[in-house]
C-alpha positions as CSV (number, residue, x, y, z in Angstrom):
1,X,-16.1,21.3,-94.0
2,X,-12.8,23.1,-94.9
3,X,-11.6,24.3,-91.9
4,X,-13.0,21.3,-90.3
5,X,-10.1,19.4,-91.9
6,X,-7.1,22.1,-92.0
7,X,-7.6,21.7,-87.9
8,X,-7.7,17.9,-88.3
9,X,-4.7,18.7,-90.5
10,X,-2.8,20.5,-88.5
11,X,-3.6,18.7,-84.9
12,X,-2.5,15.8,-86.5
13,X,1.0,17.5,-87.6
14,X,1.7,18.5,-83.9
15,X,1.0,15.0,-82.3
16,X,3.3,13.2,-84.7
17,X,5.9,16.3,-83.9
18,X,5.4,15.4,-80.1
19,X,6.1,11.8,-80.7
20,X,8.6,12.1,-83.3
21,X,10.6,14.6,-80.6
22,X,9.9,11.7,-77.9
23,X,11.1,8.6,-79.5
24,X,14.2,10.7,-80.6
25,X,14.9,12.2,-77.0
26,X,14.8,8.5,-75.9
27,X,17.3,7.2,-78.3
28,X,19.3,9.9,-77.5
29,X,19.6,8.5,-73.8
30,X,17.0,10.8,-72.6
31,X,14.1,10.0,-70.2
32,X,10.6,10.7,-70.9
33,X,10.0,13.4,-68.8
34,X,11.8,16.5,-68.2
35,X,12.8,16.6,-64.5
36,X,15.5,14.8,-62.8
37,X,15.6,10.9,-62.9
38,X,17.2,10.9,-59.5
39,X,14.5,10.4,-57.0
40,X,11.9,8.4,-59.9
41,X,11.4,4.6,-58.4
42,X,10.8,4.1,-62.1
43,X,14.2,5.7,-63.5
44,X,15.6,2.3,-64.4
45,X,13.2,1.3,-66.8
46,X,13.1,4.3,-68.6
47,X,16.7,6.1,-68.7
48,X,20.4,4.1,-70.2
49,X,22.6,3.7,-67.6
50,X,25.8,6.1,-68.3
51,X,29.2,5.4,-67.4
């Protein structure tokens, strides 16, 4: 029953790290993914437009 919820504990600590880093790498300017935005059909919707 313990480890049952340190696991649940701990999963739960690395998905709300992973969106926490998301949301801040899109305020930042950043896209979603980690490759380049260049040849995306969807990089308009998802990246600020610089310059």
């Amino acid at each position: 029953m313990l480890g049952t919820i340190i696991v649940s504990f701990v999963l739960i600590c690395v998905v709300a790290f992973v969106i926490f880093s998301l949301v801040r790498k899109k305020r930042a300017g950043g896209g979603m993914c980690s490759c380049g935005c260049g040849s995306c059909p969807s990089s308009g919707g998802c990246t600020k437009k610089r310059g």
